[in-house]
C-alpha positions, -999 to +999 in steps of 0.1 A: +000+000+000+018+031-012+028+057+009-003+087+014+022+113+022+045+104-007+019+115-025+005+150-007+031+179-014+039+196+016+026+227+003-003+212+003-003+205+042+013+243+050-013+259+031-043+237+048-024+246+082-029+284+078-063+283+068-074+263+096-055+285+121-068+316+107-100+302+099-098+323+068-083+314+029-080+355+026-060+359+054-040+322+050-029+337+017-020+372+028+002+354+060+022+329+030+025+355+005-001+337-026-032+346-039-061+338-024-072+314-052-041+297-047-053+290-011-086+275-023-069+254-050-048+236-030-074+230-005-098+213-029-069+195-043-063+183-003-099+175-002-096+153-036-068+134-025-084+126+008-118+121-005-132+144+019-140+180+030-119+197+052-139+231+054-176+245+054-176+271+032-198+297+040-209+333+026-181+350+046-160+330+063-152+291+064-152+266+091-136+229+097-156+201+092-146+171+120-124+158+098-108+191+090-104+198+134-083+161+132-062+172+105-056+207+120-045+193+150-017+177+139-005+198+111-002+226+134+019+206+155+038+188+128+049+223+113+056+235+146+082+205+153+097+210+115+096+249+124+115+243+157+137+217+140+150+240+110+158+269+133+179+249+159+196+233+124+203+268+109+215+284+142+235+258+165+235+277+193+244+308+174+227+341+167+204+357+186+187+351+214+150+371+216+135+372+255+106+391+259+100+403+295+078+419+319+090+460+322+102+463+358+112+428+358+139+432+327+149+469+337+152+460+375+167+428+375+178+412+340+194+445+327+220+451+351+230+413+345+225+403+309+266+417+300+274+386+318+256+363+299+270+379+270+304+376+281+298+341+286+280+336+254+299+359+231+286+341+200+246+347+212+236+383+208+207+389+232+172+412+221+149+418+247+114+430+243+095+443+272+061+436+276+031+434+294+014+414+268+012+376+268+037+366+235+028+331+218+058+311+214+045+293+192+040+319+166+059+347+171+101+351+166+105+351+202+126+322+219+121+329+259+097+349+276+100+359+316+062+363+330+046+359+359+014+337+368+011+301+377+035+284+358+010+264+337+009+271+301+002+243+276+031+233+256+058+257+274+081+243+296+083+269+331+111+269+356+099+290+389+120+316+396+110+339+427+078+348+442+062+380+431+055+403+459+052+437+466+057+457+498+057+496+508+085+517+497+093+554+498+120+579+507+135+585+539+115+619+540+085+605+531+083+582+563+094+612+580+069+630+565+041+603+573+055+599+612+079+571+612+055+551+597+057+525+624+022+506+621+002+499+588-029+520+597-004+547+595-007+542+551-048+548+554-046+581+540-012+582+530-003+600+495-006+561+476+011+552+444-002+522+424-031+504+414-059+504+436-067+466+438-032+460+445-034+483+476-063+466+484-047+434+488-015+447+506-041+459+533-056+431+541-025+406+544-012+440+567-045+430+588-057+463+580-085+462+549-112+465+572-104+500+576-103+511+544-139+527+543-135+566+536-095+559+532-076+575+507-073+560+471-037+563+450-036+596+430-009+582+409-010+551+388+017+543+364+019+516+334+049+496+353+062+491+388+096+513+375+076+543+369+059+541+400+089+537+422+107+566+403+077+589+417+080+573+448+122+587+450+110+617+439+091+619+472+058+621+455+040+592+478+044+553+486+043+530+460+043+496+462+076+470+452+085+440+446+118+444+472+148+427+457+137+443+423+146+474+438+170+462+464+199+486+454+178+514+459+169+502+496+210+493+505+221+531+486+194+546+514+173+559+485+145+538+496+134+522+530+107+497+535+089+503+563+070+472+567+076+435+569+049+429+558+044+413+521+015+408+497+016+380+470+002+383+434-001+351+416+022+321+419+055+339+412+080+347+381+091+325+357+110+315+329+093+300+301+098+285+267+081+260+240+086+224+256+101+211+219+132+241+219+141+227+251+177+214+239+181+239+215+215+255+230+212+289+231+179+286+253+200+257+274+225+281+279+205+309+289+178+290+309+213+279+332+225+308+333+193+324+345+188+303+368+220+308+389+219+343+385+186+338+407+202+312+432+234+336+439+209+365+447+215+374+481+184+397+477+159+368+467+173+341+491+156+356+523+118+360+502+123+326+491+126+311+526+093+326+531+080+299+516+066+323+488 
């Protein structure tokens, strides 16, 4: 019995791929660079050679029949794995390495240490992307991304790298300003930085968000935890911070916190990449590399004992 795929180009297959992703034979043919005819040709011829439809074609749109959802299935993962395959053939560990990263998280913490990597690495030039948007793997030209959540996304592989917490930070003056600041309440109707909810949920692991009725909500709100800190050194409130992000400006005296006292978000930061790049060496090599830099972080090692 011959050999199906012997006798389906792979064309065929890439073309069928796109249009079931983008449920569209327009916008399949605009993403490969053909005509939109040339879409619908090779479908039909698909459909021929398997003696079946793979789409509903409708007035505006098109949509897989069930035999169409199995195929898609697994060409989408089988040009995924020949995707992943042909990149780690063309670069061997070489070229460039493309992290995208949360703001505060890759100006705070990864920028002041990525030279090393580099020095280490010489042959892997490094592009970071900063982010607040969830990237796709999958799909877009990025090889590592640094997020925060649980951990759990489908066909990445996630190493856990520290927990994401946030406590109270402002000047010197400010606390001065405030009284010492030497109990929570003291923060009720404080000059606040920083997203309400997030205030919200300091205040009740300080023991203190049944008070909050009538208190004072933050008059500043920035799009990342750097610009919010930066108001707070300017002496412009308290904001809230993740501590050993900022843990420079805390030892330089630029920023005290007064409080003990932390609140989680989510399960924590983490470093994440598609499971089948896994071995591809320029992610090995930054993926160790990463995470020793975390290990050897005297300002992470006491938050980690937390049990956070």
């Amino acid at each position: 019995m011959p050999d199906i795929l012997a006798t389906i180009p792979l064309s065929a297959i890439r073309v069928f791929e796109a249009a079931a992703r983008l449920k569209s034979f327009t916008r399949a043919a605009e993403e490969l660079g053909i005509t939109q005819a040339a879409v619908s040709w090779q479908v039909k011829a698909l459909e021929r050679r398997l003696d079946q439809a793979l789409f509903l074609r409708r007035p505006r749109e098109v949509a897989l029949t069930a035999s169409g959802e199995r195929l898609s299935r697994a060409a989408t993962e089988a040009m995924s794995i020949l995707r992943t395959a042909l990149a780690d053939l063309s670069e061997t560990g070489e070229g460039v390495l493309a992290i995208t990263s949360l703001t505060t998280f890759a100006n705070q913490w990864l920028a002041p240490r990525i030279g090393a990597f580099q020095l280490q690495h010489p042959q892997i030039a490094v592009r970071l992307d900063t982010s607040s948007r969830i990237v796709d793997l999958a799909r877009e030209n990025i090889d590592v991304a640094l997020r925060s959540g649980s951990g759990d996304w489908p066909g990445l592989e996630s190493h856990y790298l520290f927990p994401n917490i946030h406590t109270p930070v402002c000047t010197p003056a400010m606390r001065e300003r405030l009284g010492g600041l030497a109990q929570p309440e003291a923060l009720l109707n404080a000059p606040l930085i920083g997203v309400p909810e997030e205030w919200e949920v300091w205040f009740a692991a300080a023991g203190v968000g049944s008070q909050r009725q009538g208190a004072a909500t933050p008059r500043l709100t920035g799009d990342s935890q750097t610009l919010e800190v930066a108001s707070a050194i300017g002496g412009q409130g308290v904001a809230l911070a993740c501590p050993f992000f900022f843990a420079a400006d805390i030892a330089a005296g630029r920023l005290v916190a007064p409080f003990e006292i932390y609140a989680h978000y989510d399960d924590g930061y983490w470093l994440a990449y598609p499971a089948d790049r896994a071995r591809a060496p320029k992610i090995k090599a930054f993926r160790d590399w990463l995470l020793a830099c975390v290990a050897d972080d005297p300002a992470i090692a006491p938050y980690s004992r937390r049990g956070s």
